[in-house]
N, CA, C and O of each residue as an XYZ file, in Angstrom:
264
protein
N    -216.085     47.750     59.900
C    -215.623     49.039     60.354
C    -214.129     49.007     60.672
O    -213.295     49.795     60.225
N    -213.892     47.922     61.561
C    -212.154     47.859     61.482
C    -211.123     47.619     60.444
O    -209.935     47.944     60.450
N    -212.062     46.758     59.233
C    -211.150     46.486     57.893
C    -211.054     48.161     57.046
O    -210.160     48.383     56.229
N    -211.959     49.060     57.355
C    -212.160     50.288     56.848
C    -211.018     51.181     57.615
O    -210.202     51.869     57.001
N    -211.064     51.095     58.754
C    -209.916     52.114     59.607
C    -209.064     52.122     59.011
O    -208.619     53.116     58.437
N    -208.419     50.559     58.975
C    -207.117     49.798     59.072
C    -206.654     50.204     57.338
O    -205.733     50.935     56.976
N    -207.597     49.484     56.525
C    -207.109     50.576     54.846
C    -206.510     52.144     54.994
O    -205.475     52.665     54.580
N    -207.742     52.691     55.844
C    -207.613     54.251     55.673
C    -206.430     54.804     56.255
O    -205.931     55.882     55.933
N    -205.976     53.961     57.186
C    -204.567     54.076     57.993
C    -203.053     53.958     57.169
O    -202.137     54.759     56.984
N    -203.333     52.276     56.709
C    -202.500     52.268     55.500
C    -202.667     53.058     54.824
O    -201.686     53.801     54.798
N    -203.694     53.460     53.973
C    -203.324     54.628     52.556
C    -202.938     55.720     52.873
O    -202.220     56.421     52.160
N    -203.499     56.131     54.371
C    -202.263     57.586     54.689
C    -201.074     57.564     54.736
O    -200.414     58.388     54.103
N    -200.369     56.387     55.681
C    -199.758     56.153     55.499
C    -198.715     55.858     54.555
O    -197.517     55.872     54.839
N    -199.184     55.596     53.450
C    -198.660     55.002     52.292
C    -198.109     56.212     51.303
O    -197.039     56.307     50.703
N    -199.587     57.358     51.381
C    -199.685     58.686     50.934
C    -198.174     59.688     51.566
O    -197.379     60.363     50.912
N    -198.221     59.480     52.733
C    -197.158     60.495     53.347
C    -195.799     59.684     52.908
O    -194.888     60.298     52.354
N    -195.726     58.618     53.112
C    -194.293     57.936     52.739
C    -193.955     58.431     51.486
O    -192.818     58.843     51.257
N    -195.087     58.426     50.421
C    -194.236     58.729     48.887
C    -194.702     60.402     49.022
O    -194.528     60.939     47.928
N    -195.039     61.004     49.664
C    -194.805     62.299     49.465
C    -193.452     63.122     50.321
O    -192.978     64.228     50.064
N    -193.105     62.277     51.260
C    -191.594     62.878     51.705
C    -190.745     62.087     50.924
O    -189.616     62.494     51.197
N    -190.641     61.015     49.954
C    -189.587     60.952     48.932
C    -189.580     61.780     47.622
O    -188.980     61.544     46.573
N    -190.641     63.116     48.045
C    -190.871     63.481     46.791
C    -189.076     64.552     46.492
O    -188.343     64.945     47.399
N    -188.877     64.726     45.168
C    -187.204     65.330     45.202
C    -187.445     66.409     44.329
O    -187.749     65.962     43.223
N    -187.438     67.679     44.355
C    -187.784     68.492     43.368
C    -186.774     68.283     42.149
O    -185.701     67.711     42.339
N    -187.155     68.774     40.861
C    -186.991     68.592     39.784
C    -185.825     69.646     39.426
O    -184.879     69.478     38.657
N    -186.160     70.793     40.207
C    -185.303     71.909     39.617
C    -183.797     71.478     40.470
O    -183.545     71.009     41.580
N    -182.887     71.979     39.136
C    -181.454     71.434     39.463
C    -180.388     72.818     38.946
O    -180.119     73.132     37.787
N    -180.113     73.205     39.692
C    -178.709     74.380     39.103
C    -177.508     73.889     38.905
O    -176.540     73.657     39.629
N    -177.865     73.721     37.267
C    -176.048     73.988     36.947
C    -175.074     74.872     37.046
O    -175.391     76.008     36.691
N    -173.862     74.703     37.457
C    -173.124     75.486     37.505
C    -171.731     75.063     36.415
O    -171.649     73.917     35.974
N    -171.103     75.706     36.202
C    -169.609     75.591     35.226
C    -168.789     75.228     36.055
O    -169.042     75.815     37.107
N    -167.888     74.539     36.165
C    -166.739     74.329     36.830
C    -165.853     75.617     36.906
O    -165.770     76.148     35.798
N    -165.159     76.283     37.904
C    -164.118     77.198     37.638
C    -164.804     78.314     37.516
O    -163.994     79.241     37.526
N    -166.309     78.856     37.361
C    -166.540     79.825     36.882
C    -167.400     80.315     37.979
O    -168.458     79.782     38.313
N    -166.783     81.553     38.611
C    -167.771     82.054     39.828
C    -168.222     83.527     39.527
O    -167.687     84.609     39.284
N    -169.735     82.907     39.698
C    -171.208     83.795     39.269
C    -171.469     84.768     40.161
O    -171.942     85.838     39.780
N    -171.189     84.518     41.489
C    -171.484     85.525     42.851
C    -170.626     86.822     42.745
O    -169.648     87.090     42.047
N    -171.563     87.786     43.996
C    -170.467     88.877     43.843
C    -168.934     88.899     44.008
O    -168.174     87.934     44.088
N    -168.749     89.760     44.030
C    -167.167     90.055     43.768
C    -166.470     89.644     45.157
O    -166.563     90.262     46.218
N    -165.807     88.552     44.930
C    -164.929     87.754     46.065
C    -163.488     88.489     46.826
O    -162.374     88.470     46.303
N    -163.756     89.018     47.947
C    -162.154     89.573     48.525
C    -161.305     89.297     48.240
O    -160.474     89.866     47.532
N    -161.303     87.743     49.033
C    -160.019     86.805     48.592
C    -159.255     86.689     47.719
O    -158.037     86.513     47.715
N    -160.388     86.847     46.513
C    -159.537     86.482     45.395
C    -158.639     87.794     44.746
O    -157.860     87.398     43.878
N    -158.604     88.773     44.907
C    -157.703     89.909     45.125
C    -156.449     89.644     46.394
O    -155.257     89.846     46.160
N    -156.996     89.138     47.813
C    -155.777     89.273     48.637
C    -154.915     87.864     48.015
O    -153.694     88.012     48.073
N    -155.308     86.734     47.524
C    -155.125     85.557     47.363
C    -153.792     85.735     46.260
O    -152.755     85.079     46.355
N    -154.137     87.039     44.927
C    -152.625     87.140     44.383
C    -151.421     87.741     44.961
O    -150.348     87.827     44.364
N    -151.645     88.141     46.123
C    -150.449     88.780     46.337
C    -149.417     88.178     47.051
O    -149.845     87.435     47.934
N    -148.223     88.242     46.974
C    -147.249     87.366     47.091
C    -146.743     86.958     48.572
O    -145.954     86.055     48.850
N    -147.571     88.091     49.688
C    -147.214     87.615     51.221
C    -148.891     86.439     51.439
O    -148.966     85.539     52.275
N    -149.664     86.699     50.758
C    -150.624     85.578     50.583
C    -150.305     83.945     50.345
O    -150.490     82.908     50.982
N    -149.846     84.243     49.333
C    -148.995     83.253     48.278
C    -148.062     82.330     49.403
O    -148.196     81.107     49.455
N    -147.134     83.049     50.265
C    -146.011     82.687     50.971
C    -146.872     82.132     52.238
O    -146.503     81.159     52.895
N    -147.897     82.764     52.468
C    -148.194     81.938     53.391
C    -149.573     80.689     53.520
O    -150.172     80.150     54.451
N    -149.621     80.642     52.153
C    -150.701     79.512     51.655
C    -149.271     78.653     51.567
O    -149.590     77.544     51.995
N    -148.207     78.625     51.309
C    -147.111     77.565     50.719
C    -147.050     76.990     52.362
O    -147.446     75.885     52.732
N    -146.531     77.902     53.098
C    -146.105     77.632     54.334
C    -147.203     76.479     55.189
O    -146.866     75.389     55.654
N    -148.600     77.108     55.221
C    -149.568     76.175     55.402
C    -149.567     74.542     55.322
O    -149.617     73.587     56.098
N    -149.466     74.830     53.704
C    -149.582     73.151     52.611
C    -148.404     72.737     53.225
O    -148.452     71.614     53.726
N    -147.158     73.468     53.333
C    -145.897     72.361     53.740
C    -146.100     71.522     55.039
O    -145.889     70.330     55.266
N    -146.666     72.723     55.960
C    -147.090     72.454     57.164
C    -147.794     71.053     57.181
O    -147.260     70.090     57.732
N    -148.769     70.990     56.682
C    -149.585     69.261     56.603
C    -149.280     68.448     55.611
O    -149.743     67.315     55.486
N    -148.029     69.295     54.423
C    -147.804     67.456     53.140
C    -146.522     67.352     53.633
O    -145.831     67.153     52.633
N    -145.829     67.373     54.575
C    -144.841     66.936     54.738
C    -144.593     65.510     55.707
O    -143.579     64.811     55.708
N    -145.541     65.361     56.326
C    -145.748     64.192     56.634
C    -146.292     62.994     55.980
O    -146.912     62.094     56.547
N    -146.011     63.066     54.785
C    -146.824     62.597     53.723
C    -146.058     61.682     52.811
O    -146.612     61.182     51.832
């Protein structure tokens, strides 16, 4: 009766271990560069040139110690 527990313990055991390594199969590719979602704000305020001036200002801000 105890060699019976002690299996049935292990094989649950054993059972749950390879079922939380389980990894689903389905995988989304995406394109590099190419955005699928709705229509992004940013990327309208992002061309305009007081945008622009102050994305530069930013980057100088932290590569200049560099």
């Amino acid at each position: 009766m105890q060699l019976r527990t002690t299996l049935s313990l292990i094989l649950s055991l054993l059972i749950l271990g390879l079922a939380a390594c389980y990894e689903s199969p389905d995988v989304t590719v995406h394109q590099p560069g190419v955005y699928k979602g709705d229509k992004d704000p940013l990327l309208e305020k992002q061309r305009t040139s007081d945008q622009q001036q102050r994305l530069r200002e930013r980057f100088n801000l932290v590569q200049t110690d560099r």
